[in-house]
C-alpha positions as CSV (number, residue, x, y, z in Angstrom):
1,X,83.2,83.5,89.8
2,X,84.5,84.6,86.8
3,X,85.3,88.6,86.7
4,X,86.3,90.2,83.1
5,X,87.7,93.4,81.9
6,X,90.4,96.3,83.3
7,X,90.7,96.7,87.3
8,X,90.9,100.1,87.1
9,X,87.4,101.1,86.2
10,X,88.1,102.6,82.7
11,X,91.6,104.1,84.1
12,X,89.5,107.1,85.3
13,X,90.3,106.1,89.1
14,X,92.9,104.0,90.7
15,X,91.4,101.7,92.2
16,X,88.2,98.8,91.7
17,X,84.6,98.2,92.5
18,X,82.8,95.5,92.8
19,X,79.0,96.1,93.5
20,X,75.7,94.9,95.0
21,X,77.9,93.7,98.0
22,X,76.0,91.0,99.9
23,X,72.7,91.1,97.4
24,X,70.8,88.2,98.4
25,X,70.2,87.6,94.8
26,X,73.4,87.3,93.4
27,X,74.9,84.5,95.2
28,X,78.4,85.7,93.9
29,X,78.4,88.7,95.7
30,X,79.1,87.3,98.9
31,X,82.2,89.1,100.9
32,X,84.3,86.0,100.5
33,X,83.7,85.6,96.7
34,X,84.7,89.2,96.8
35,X,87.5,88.9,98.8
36,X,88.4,86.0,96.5
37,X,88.6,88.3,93.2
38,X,90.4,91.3,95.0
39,X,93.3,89.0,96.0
40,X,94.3,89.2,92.6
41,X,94.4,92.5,92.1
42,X,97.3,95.4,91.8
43,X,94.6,98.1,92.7
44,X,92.9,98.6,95.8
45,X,89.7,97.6,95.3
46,X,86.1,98.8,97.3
47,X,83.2,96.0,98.0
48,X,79.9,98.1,98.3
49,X,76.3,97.4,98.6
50,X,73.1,99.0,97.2
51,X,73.4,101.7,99.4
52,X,76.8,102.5,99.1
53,X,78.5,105.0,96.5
54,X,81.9,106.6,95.9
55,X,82.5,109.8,95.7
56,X,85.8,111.4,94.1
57,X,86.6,114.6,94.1
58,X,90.4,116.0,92.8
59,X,91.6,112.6,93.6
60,X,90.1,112.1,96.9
61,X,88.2,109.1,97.6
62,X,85.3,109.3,99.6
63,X,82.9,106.4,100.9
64,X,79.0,107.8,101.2
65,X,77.0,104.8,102.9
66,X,74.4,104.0,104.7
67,X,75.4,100.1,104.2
68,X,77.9,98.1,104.3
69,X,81.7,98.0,102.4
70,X,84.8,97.4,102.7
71,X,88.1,98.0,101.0
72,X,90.5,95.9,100.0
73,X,94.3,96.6,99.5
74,X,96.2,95.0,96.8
75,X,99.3,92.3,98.0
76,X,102.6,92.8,97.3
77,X,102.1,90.0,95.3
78,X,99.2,90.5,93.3
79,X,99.4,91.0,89.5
C-alpha cells in the first residue's frame, strides 16, 4: 500500500485520516494495512469507516459514529 502526500490533513488539524475503514471493496483498507501506514507516522492518526466522521470544534476532536474506528497514536520513533 502505497500512501502519498502531508499527514497532517492540509495542516488544518493535527492529526491523520485514513478512510473507508474495512470497505470490502478496497482490499487496502483492511485495519492491519492501516495499522501498517500509521506506524510511520508523527501524528496521531484516526482509521474510520463509511459511517464514521470527525468533528472538530476549537481544537477538540470528536468521533461521531455509528461504525467502526479506531485511533492510532504516533511512536516515539516514528518520523
Amino acid at each position: 500500500m502505497i500512501r502519498t502526500g502531508s499527514e497532517r490533513a492540509l495542516g488544518l488539524v493535527d492529526f491523520s485520516l485514513f478512510p473507508h475503514l474495512e470497505r470490502e471493496d478496497m482490499p487496502d483498507t483492511s485495519l492491519a494495512n492501516i495499522e501498517k501506514w500509521a506506524a510511520g507516522l508523527s501524528v496521531p492518526a484516526y482509521a474510520i469507516d463509511d459511517q464514521t466522521a470527525i468533528k472538530v470544534v476549537d481544537g477538540t476532536v470528536e468521533v461521531v459514529s455509528e461504525g467502526h474506528w479506531k485511533l492510532f497514536t504516533p511512536s516515539p520513533g516514528a518520523s
